[in-house]
Every structure is written in structure tokens, then in C-alpha cells.
BAFI-3210 file (N, C-alpha, C; in Angstrom, 3 decimals, decimal comma, padded with zeros to 6 digits):
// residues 283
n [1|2|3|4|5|6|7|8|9|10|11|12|13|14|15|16|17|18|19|20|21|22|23|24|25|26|27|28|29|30|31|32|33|34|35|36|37|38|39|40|41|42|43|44|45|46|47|48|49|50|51|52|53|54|55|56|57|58|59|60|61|62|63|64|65|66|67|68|69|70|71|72|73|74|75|76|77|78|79|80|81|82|83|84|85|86|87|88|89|90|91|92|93|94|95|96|97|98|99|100|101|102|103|104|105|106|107|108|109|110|111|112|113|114|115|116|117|118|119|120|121|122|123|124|125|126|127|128|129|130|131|132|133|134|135|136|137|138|139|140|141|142|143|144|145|146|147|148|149|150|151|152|153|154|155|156|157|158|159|160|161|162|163|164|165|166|167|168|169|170|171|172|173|174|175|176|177|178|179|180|181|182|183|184|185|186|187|188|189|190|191|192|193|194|195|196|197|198|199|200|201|202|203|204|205|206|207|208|209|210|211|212|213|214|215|216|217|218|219|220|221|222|223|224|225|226|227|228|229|230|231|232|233|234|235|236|237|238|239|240|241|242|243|244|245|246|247|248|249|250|251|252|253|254|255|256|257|258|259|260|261|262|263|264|265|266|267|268|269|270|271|272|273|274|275|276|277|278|279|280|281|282|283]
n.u [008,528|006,325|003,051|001,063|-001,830|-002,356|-000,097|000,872|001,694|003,697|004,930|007,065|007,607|008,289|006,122|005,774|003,499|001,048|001,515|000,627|-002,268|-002,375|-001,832|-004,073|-005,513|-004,995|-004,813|-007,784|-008,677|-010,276|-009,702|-007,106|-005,099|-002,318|000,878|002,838|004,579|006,908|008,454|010,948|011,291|014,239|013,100|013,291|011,940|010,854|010,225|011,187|011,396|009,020|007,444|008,639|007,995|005,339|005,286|005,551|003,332|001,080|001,213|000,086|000,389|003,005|004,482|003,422|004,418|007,730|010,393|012,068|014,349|015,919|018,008|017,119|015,248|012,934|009,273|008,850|011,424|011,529|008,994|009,506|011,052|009,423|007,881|009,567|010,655|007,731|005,811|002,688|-000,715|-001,758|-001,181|-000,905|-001,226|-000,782|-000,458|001,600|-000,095|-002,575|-005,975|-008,182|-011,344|-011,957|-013,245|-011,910|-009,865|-011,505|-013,347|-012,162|-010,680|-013,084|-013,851|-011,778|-011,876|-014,168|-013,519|-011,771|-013,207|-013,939|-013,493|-012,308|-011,627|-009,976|-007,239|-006,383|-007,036|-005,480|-006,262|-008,105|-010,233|-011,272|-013,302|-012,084|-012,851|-014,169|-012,927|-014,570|-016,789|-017,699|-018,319|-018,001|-015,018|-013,394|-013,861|-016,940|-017,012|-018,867|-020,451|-020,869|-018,721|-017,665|-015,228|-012,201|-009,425|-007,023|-005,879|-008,036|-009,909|-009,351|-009,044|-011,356|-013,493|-013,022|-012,112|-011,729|-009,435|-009,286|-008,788|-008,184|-006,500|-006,001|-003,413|-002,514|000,521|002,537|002,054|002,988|005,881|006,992|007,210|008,645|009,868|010,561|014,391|015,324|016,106|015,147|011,870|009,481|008,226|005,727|002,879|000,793|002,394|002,536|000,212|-000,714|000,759|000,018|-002,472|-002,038|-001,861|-003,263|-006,656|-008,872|-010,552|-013,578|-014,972|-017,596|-017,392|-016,255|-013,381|-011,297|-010,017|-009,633|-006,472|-005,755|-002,751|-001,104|001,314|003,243|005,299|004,533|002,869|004,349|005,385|007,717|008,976|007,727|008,977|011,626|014,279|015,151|012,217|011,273|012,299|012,004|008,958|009,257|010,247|008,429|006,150|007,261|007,489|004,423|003,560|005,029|004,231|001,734|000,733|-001,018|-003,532|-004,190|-004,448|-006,778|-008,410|-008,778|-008,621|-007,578|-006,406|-004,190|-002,514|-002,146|-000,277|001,810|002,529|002,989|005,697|007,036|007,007|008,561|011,187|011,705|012,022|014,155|016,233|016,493|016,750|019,623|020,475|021,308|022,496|024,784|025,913]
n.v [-025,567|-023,277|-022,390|-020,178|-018,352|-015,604|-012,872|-010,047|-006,949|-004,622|-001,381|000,728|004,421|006,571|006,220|005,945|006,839|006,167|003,243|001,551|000,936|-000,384|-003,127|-003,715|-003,705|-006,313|-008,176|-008,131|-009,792|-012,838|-014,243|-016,467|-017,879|-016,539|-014,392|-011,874|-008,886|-006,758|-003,773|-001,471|001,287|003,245|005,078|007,862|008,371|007,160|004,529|001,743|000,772|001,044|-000,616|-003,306|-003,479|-003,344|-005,954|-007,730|-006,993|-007,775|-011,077|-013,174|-012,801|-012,685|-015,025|-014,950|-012,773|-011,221|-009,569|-006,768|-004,112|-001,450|000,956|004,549|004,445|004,202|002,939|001,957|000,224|-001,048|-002,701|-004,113|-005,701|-006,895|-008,289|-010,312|-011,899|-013,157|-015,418|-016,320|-016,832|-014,705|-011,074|-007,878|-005,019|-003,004|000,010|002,000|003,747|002,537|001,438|-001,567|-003,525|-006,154|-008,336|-008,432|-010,251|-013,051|-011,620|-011,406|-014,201|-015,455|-014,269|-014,837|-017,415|-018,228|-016,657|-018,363|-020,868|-020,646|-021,469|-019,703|-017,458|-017,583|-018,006|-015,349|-013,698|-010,920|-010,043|-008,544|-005,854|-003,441|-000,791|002,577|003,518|006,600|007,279|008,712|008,995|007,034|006,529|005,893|006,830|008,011|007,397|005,052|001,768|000,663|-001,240|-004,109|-006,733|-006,146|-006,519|-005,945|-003,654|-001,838|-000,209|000,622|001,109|003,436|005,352|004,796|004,463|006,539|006,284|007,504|008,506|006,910|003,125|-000,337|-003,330|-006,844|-008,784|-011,315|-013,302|-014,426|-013,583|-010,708|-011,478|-011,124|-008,749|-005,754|-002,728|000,379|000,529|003,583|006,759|008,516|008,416|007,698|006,182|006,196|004,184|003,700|002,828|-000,075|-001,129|-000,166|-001,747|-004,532|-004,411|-004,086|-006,963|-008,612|-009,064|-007,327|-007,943|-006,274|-004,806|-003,119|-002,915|-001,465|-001,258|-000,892|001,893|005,176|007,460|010,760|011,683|014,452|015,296|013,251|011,669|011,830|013,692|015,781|019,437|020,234|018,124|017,148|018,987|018,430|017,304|014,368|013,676|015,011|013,787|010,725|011,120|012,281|009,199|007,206|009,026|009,226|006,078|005,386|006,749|005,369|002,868|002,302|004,249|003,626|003,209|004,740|007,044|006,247|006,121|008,721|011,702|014,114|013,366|011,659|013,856|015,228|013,704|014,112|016,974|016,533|015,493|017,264|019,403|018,266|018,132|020,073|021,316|019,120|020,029|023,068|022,639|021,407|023,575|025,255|024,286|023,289|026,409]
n.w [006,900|007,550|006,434|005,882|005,396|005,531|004,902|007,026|007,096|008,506|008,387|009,551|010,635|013,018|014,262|017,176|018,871|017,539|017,101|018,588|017,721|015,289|016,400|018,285|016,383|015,304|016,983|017,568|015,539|014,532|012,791|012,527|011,104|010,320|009,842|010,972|009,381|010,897|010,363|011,343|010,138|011,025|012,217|014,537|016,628|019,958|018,882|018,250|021,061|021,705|020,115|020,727|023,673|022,824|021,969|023,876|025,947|024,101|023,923|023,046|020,168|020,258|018,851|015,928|015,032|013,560|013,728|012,297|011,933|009,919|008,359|007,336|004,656|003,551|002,626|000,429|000,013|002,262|001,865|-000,002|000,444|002,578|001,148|000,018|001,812|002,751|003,575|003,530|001,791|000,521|001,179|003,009|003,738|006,597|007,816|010,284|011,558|011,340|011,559|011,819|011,216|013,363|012,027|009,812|008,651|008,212|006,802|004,288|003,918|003,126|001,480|-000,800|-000,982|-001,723|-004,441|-005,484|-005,757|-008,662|-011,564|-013,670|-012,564|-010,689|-011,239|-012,415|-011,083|-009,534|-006,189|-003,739|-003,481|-000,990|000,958|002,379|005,963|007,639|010,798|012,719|012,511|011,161|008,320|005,213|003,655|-000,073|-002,722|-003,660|-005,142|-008,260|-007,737|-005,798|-006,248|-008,295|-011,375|-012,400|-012,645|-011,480|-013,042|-014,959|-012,646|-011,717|-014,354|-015,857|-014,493|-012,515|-009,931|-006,724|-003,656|-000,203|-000,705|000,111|000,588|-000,170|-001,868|-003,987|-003,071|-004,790|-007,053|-006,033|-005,384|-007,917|-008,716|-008,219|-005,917|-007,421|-006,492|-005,768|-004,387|-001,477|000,210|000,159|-002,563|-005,338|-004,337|-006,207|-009,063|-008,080|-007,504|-010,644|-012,531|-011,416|-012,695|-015,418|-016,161|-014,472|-012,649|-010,763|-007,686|-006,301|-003,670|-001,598|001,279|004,088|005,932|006,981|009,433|008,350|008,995|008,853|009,573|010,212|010,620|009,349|006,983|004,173|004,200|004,655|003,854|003,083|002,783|000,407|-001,604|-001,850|-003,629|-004,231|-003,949|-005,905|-007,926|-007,787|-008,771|-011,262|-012,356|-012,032|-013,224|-015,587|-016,145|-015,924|-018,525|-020,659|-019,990|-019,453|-021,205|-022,968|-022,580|-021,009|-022,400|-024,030|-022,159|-021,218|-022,913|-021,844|-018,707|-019,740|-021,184|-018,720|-017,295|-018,927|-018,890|-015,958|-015,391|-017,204|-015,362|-013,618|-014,325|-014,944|-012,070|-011,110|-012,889|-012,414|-009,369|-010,058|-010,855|-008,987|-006,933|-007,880|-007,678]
ca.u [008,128|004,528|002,220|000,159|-002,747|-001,855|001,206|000,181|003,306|003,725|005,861|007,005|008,325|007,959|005,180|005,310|002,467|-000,293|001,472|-000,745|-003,638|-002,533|-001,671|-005,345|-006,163|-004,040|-005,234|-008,985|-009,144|-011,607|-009,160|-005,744|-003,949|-001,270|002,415|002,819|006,082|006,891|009,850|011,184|012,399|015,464|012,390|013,465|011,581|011,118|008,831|011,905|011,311|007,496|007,344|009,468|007,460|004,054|005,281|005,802|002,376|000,308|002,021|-000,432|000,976|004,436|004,737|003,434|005,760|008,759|010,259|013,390|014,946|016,432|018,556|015,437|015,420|011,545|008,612|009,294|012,643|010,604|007,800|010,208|011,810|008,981|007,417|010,601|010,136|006,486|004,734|001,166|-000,955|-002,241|000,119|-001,653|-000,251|-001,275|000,803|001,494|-001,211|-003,882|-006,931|-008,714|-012,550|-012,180|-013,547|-010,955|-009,443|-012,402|-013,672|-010,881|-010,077|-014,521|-014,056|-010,788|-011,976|-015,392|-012,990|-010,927|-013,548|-014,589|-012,142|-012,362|-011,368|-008,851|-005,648|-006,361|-007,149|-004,728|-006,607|-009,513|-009,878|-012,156|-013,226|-012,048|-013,676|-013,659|-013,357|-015,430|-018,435|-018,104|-018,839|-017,398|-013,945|-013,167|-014,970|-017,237|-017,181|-019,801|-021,396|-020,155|-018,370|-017,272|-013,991|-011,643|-008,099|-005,918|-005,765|-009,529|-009,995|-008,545|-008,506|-012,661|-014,179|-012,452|-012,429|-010,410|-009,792|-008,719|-009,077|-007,403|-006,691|-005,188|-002,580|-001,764|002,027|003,059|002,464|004,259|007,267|007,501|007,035|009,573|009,486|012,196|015,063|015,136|016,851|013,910|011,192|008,140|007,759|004,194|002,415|000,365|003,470|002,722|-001,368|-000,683|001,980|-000,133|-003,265|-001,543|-001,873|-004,013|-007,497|-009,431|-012,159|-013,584|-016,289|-017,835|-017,216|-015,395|-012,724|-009,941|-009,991|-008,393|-006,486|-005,284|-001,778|-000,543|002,943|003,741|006,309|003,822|002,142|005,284|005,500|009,494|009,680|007,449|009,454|012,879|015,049|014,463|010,875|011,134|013,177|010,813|007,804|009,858|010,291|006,462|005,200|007,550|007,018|003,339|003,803|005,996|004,128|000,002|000,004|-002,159|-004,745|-005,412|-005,090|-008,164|-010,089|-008,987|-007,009|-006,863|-005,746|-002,368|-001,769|-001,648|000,754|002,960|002,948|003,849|007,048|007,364|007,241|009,552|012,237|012,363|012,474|015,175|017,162|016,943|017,756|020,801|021,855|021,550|023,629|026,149|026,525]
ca.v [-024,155|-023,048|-022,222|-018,936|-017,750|-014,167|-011,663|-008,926|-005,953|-002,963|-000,678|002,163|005,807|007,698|005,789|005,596|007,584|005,743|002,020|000,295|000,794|-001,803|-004,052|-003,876|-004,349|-007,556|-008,786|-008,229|-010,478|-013,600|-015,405|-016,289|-018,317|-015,206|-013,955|-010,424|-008,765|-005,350|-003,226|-000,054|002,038|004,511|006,035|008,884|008,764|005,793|003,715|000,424|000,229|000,789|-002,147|-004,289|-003,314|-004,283|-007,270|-008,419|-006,728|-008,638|-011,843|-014,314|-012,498|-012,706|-015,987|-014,538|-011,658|-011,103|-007,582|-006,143|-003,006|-000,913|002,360|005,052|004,281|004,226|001,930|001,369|-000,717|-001,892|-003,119|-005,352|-006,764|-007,829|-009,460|-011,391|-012,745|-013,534|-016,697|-015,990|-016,624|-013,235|-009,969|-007,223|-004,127|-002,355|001,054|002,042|004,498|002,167|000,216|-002,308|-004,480|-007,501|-009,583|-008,179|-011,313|-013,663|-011,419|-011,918|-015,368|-015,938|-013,748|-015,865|-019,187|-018,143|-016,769|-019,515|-021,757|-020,279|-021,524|-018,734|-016,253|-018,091|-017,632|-013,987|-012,181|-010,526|-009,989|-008,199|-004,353|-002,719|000,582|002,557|004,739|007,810|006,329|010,256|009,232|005,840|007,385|005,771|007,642|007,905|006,878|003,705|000,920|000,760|-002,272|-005,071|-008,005|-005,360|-007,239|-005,117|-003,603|-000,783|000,968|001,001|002,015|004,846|005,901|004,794|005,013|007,680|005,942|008,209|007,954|005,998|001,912|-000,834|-004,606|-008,034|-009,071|-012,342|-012,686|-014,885|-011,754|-009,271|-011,632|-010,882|-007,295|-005,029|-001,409|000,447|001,348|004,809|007,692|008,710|007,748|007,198|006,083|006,471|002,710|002,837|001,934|-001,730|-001,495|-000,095|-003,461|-005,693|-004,263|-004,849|-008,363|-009,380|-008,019|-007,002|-008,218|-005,001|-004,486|-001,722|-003,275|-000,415|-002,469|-000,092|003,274|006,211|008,168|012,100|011,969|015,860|015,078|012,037|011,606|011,864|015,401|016,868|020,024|020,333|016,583|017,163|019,665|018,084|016,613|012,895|012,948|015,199|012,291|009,853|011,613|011,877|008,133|007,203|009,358|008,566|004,820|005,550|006,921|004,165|001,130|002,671|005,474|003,679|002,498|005,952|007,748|005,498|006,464|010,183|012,911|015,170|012,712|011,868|014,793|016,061|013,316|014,485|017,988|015,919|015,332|018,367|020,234|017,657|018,120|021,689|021,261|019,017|021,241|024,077|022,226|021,321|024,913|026,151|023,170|023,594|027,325]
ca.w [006,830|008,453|005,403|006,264|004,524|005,048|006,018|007,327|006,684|009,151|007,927|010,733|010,574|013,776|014,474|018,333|019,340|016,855|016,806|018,516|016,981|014,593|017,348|018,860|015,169|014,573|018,396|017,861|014,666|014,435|011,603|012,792|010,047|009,670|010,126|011,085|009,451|011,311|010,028|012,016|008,840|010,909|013,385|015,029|017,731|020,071|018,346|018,630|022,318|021,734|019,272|021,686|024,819|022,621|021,814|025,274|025,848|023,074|023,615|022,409|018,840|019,447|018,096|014,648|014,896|013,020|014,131|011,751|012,337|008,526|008,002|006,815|003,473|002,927|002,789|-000,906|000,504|003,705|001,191|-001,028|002,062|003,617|000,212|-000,524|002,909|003,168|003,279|003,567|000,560|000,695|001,632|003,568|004,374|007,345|008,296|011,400|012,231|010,760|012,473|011,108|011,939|013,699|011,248|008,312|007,973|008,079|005,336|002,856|003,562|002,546|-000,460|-001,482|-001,272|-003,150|-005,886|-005,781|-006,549|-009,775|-012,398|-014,613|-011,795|-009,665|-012,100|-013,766|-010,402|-008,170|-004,821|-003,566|-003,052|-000,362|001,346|004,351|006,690|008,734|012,430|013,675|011,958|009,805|007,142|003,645|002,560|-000,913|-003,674|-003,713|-006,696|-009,020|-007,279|-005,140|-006,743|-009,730|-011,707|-012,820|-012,601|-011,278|-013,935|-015,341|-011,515|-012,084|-015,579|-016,765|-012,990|-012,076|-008,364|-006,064|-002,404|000,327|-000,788|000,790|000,386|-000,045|-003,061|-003,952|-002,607|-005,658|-008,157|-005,162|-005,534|-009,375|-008,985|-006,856|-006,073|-007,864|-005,596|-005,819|-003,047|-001,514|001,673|-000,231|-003,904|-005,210|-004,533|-007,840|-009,753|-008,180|-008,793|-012,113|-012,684|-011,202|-013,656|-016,823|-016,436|-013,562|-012,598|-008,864|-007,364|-005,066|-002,648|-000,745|002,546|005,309|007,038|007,206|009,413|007,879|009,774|008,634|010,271|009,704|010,722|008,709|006,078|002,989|004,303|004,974|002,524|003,205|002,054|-001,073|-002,712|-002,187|-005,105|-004,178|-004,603|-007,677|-009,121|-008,027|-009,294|-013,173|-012,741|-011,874|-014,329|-017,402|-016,511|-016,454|-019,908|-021,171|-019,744|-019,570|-021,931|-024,265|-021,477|-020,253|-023,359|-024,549|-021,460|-021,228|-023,268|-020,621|-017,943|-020,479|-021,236|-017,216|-017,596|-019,321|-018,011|-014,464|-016,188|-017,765|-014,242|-012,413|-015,285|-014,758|-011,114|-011,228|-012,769|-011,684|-008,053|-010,349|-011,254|-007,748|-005,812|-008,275|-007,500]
c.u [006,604|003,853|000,739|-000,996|-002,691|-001,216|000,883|001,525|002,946|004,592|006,232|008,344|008,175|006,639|004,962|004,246|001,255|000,262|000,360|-001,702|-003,567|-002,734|-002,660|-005,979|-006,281|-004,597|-006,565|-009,214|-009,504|-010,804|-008,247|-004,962|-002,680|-000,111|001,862|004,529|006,034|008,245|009,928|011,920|012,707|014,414|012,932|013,500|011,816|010,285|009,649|011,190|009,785|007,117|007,430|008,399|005,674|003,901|004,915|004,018|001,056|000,843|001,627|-000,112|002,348|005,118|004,754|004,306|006,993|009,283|011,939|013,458|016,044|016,895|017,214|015,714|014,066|010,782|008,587|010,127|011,921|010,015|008,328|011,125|011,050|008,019|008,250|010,315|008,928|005,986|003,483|001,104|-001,199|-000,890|-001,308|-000,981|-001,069|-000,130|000,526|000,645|-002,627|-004,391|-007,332|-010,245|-011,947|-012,287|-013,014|-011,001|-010,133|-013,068|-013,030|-010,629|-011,801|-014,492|-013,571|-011,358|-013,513|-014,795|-012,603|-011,890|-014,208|-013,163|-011,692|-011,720|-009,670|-007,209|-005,698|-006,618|-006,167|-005,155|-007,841|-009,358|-011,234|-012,238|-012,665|-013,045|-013,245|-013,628|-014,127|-016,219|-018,965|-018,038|-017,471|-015,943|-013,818|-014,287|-016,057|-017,294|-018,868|-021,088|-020,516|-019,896|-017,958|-015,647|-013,614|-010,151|-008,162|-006,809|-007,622|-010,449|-010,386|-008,933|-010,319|-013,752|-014,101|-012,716|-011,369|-010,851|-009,125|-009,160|-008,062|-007,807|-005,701|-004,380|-002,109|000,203|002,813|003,439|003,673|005,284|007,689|007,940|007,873|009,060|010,981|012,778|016,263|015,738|014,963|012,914|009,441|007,535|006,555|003,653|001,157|001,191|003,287|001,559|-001,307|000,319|000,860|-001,383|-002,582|-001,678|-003,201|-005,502|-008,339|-010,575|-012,885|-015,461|-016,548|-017,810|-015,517|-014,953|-011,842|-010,107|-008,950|-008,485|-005,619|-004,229|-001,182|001,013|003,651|004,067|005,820|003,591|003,202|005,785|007,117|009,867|008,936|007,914|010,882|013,549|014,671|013,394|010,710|011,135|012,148|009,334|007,940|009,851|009,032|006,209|005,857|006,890|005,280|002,994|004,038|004,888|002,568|-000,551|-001,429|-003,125|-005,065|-005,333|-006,591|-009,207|-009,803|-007,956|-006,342|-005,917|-003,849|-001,802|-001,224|-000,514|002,508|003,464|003,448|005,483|008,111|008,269|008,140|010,582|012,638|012,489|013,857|016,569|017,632|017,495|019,319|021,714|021,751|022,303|024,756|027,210|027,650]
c.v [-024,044|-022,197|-021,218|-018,393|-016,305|-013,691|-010,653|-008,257|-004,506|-002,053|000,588|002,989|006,743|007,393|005,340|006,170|006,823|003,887|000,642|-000,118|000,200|-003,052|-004,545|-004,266|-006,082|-008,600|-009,187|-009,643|-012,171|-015,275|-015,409|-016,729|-017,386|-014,865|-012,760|-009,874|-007,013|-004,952|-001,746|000,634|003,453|005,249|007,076|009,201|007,145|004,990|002,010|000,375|-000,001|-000,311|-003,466|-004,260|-003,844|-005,770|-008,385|-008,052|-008,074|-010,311|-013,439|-014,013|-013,027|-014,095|-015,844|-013,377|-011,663|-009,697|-007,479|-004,563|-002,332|000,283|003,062|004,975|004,037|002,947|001,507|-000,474|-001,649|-002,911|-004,448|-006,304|-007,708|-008,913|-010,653|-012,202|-013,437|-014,814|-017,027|-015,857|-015,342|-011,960|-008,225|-006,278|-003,059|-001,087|001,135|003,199|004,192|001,231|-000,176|-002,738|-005,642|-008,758|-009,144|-009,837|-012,177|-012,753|-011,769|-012,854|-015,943|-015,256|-014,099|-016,771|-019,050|-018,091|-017,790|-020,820|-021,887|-020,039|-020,535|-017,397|-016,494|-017,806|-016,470|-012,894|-012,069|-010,485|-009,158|-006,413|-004,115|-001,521|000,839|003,504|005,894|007,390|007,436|009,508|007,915|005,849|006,613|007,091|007,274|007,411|004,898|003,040|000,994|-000,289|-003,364|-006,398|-007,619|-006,459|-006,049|-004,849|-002,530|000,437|001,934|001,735|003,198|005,846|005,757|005,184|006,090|007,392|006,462|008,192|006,971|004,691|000,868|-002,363|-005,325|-008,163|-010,710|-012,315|-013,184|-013,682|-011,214|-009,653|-011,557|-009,266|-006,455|-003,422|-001,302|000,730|002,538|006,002|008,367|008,181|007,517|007,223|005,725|004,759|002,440|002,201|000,504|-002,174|-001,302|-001,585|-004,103|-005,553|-004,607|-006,361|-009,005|-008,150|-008,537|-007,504|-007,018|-005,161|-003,325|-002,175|-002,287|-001,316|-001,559|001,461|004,128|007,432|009,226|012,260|013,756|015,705|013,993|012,432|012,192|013,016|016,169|017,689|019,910|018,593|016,843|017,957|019,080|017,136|015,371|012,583|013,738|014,226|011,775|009,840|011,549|010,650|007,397|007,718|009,159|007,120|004,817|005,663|005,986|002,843|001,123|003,439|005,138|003,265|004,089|006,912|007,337|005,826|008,025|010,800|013,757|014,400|012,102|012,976|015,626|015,709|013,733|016,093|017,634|015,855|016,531|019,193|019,591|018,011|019,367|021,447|020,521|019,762|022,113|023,660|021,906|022,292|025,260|025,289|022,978|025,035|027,193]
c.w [006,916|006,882|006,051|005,116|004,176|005,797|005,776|007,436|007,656|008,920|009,272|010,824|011,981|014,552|016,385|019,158|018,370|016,871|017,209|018,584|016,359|015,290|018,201|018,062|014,724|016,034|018,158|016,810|015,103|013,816|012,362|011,888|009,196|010,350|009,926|010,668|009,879|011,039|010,245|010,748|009,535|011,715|014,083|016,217|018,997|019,831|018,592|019,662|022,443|021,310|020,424|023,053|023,989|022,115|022,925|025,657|025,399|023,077|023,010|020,995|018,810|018,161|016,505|014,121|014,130|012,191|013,379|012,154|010,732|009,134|007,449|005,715|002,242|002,865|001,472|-000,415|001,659|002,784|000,700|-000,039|002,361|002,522|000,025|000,932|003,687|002,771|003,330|002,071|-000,119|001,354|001,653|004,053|005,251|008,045|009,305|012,305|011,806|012,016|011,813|011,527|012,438|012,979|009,630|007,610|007,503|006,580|004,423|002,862|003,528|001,107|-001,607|-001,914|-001,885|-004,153|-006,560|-006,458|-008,022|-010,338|-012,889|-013,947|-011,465|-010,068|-012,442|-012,377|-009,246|-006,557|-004,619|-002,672|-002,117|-000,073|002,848|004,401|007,762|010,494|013,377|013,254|011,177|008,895|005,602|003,355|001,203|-001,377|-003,523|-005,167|-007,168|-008,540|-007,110|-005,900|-008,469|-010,371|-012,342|-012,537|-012,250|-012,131|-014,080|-014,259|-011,594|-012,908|-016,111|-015,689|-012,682|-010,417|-007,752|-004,694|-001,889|-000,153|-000,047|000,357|000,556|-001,578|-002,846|-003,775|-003,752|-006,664|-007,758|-005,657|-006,909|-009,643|-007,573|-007,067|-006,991|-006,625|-006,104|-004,487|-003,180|-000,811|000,947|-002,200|-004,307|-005,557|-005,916|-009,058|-009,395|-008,658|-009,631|-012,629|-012,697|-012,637|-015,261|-016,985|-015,399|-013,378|-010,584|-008,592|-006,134|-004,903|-001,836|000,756|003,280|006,151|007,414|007,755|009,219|008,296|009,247|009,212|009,354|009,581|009,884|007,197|004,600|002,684|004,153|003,978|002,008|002,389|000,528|-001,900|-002,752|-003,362|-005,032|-005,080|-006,051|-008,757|-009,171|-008,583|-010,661|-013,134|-012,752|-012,989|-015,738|-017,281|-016,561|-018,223|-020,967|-021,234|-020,141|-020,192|-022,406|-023,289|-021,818|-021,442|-024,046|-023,579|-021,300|-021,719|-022,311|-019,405|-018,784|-020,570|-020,152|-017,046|-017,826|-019,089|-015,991|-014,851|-016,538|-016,370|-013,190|-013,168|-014,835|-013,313|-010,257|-011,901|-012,929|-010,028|-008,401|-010,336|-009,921|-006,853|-006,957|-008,639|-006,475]
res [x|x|x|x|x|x|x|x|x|x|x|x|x|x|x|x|x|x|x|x|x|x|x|x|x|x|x|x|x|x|x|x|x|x|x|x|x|x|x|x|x|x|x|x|x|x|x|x|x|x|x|x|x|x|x|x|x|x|x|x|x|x|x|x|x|x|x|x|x|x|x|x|x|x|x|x|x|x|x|x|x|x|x|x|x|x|x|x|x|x|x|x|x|x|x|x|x|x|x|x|x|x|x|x|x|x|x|x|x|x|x|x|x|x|x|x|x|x|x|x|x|x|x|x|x|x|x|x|x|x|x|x|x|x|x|x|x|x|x|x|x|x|x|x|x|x|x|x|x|x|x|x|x|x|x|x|x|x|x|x|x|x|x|x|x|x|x|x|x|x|x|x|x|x|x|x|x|x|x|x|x|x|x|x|x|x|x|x|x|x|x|x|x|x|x|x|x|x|x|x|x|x|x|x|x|x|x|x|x|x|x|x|x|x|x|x|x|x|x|x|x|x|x|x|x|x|x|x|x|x|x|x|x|x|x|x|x|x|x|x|x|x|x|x|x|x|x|x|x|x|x|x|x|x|x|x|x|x|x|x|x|x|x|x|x|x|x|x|x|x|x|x|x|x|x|x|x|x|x|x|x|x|x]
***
């Protein structure tokens, strides 16, 4: 079995009009030591034949390739698929309307093997967080860290920073395979449930380095208002935010009252929305 430094994860919804902008991404790079896992989650449109036709395309990749095909069932389900199956030290998830720099990989596999050689680091940290950017202008999205080579976690992120915004990165794959999504009805369960996981125990190494451009899709699964009010994600929104409750209360109550207590009005307002969707589908 071929021993990869990192798997790179494409997840794809509808994605035939932006796919291969990853695929110019995953082409341009500098590093190669990587498996690419791409999984069509139930598309709609024709993004299969697109895949298939850039494979043949790109074909000094195909070799790293390894193209599945799922019922739509969400990138939650995609996600835990393609961890259980990854062999790269690293696990990289690139969606299918993302671009990347050239020299991604080469960054992360210099920022690794610095960590790595500092005992004290090498066991206690999960992976390494960066920034994206606007691809109009360059320009920094989201928040930046406090200063390059910051240690830290998820949570404290979050909850003492208050760092909001697009970020992006690498995960050790050993962790991933401890940690699943739930499976949940439902096309997109909220991915801090796995940074909040992995923070309880493990901590980040983040940099202000723009590798990742981020791109505003209007039409995609996330934006879609008709998908954010439906019962599913209600659910999934009560299960996120109780287990927030449950697993991190006491973190973020220690860095903010107000931030728990929004908390628990998240809860509040999915409860009632569940059901009342109850009393009216059982008129």
C-alpha cells in the first residue's frame, strides 16, 4: 500500500460549471506526494461526465485519482467516506468550486516537517490552519490570526479571538479517523462540530498565508434559502448546538456569556421550529 503524505477530498454537488478549477488547482502544484479522492454526491446536473471527461483531460493525475459516485446524501456522508479511506498523512479538503496556489502543498508539507521536528508540538497538534482570499482583488477574506505561528485550537479560535471568516487547512488523518460526522438526514451538517472535536483535545498551528480562493457561489446548496428553512437542517442545527452545549459549554461560557447564551436561544428557536413543522405535516 503506497504511503501518501496528503489526500486531497473533493466533494461535488452540481458542481459542473466550477469543477475544474480544482483540477487546474491539483495540476498546477509544485509537491506531488498525494492521492486525490473525488466523490459525486447524487449531482443533478452533469458534473459525472464532467469529472470523467477531466480525468481523461488531466491525465498525468489520473493515476492519483480515485473517482466514487453516492446517492445525495451530503458532504457530511461524502466527508466520512473519504477519511475512512485515506492514506495521506495529512487530509485536505478542497470543494468543488475551490482554487488553490501552486505552491499549497509545498507549503504544508515545510510547515509539517518543521512541526514535526519539535517534540513538544509533534503529538498535541492536529494540523495547520491558513487564510483565503478574494480571487477580484487578493485581498485577505475573513479574519486574520493574531500573528503567524499562533498555537491554539478551534474553539479558542472562535470563542477568545473571535476569528471569523473564510480559513482553510490540513488535518492530521489519524485524528479524522477517530472522529466521524454524525449521520444525520440532511445535505450539509455544520463542519465545526469536527474543529470543535478535534479542539478539545488537540491544538492548531495557523498562519496568515492566502492559499485558498474563495469563491461566493449564489446557487449552491449552503445559500439556498428554501434549503435553510427545511426540517432536516432544523434538526441538524438542534443537534450542533445541543452538542455544542453538552461537550464546549464550559469553554465558551469562560470566554463569553453572551456567546452561550445565543446558544442556547439557537436551540430554543430550532425546537419551536421543529414543531411547529410537526403540527402542520400532521394536519
Amino acid at each position: 500500500m503506497k504511503n501518501y503524505f496528503f489526500t486531497i477530498f473533493t466533494p461535488c454537488y452540481n458542481g459542473e460549471n466550477t469543477i475544474e478549477r480544482v483540477f487546474q488547482s491539483v495540476d498546477s502544484q509544485t509537491y506531488l506526494n498525494y492521492e486525490w479522492i473525488i466523490i459525486n454526491d447524487g449531482s443533478k446536473d452533469e458534473s459525472q461526465k464532467k469529472i470523467e471527461s477531466l480525468i481523461k483531460k488531466y491525465q498525468k493525475l489520473s493515476d492519483k485519482i480515485i473517482f466514487l459516485t453516492q446517492t445525495n446524501q451530503g458532504k457530511h456522508v461524502a466527508w466520512n467516506k473519504a477519511v475512512k479511506m485515506a492514506k495521506g498523512d495529512f487530509f485536505l479538503s478542497a470543494d468543488c468550486d475551490d482554487s488553490f496556489k501552486p505552491n499549497t502543498l509545498s507549503f504544508f508539507n515545510q510547515k509539517a516537517n518543521e512541526i514535526a521536528s519539535k517534540d513538544f508540538l509533534k503529538t498535541k497538534y492536529s494540523g495547520i490552519n491558513v487564510c483565503c482570499y478574494n480571487p477580484v482583488d487578493n485581498n485577505i477574506i475573513g479574519d486574520k490570526y493574531p500573528y503567524d505561528g499562533l498555537i491554539s485550537d478551534n474553539i479558542e479560535l472562535e470563542y477568545k479571538y473571535n476569528i471569523y471568516g473564510e480559513h482553510w487547512g490540513i488535518v492530521r488523518t489519524d485524528i479524522l479517523k477517530q472522529i466521524k460526522f454524525p449521520q444525520i438526514n440532511g445535505h450539509f451538517y455544520n463542519e465545526s462540530f469536527l474543529w470543535f472535536s478535534i479542539g478539545l483535545h488537540y491544538k492548531v498551528i495557523c498562519f496568515n498565508e492566502p492559499l485558498r480562493a474563495y469563491y461566493y457561489e449564489t446557487n449552491s446548496l449552503v445559500n439556498n434559502k428554501s434549503y435553510k428553512l427545511n426540517k432536516d437542517r432544523s434538526y441538524m442545527e438542534l443537534h450542533f448546538n445541543w452538542w455544542c452545549i453538552k461537550k464546549i459549554g464550559p469553554r465558551i461560557l469562560n470566554y463569553s456569556l453572551k456567546r452561550y447564551l445565543g446558544l442556547i436561544k439557537k436551540v430554543i428557536k430550532c425546537v419551536i421550529k421543529l414543531t411547529l413543522s410537526y403540527i402542520i405535516s400532521s394536519k
